[in-house]
C-alpha positions in Angstrom: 24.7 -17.7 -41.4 22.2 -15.5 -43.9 19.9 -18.2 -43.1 19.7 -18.1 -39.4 19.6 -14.1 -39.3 16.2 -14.5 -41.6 14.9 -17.1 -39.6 15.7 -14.9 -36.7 13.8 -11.8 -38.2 11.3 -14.2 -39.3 10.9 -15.0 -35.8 10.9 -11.0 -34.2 8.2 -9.8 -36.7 6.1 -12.9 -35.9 6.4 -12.8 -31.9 6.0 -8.6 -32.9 2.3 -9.6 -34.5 1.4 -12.0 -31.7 1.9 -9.8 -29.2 -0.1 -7.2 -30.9 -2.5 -9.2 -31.9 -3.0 -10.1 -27.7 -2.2 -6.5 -26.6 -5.7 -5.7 -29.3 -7.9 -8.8 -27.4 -6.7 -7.4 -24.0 -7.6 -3.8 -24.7 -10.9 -5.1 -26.2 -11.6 -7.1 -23.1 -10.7 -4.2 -20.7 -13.4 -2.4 -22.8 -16.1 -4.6 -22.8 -15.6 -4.9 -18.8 -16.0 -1.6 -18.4 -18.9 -1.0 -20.6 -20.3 -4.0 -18.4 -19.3 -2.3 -15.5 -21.2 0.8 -16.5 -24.3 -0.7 -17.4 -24.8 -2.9 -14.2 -23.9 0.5 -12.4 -26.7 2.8 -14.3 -28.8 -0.3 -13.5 -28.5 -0.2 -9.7 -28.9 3.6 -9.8 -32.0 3.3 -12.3 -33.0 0.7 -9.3 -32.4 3.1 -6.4 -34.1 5.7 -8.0 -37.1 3.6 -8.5 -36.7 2.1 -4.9 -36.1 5.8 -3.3 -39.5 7.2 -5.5 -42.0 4.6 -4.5 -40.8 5.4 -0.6 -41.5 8.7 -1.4 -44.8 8.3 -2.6 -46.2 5.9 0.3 -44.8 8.4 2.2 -47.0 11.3 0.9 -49.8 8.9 0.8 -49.2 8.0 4.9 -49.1 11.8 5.8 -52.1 12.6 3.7 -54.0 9.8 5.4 -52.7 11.4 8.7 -53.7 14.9 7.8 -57.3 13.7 6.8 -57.5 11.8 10.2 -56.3 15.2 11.6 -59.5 17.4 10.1 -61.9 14.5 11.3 -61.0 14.9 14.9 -60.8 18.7 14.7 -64.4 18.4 13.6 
């Protein structure tokens, strides 16, 4: 009887660490896929920004060609 209750507490404690032990590798898996998730989303905004700037700037370029076109046929 003693030696069926020890094996059953044997038992508990070692299910109790295996489940830790997977409750640790899922919280450290959760983490790492949210870091992920954060990087790949700071990259797409780094890449917007980037995208949005260079727009920007052949924009200013077109309208300053424009305004120079402008002056020549004012003259």
């Amino acid at each position: 009887k003693v030696n069926s209750a020890t094996k059953a507490v044997k038992e508990a404690s070692r299910l109790k660490r295996e489940n830790e032990k997977l409750e640790r590798k899922r919280k450290l898996e959760s983490e790492k896929a949210e870091k992920e998730r954060i990087r790949k989303e700071m990259k797409e905004t780094k890449e917007k920004q980037k995208q949005e700037l260079k727009e920007k700037l052949e924009k200013e370029k077109q309208d300053k060609e424009k305004a120079k076109e402008e002056e020549k046929k004012k003259r």
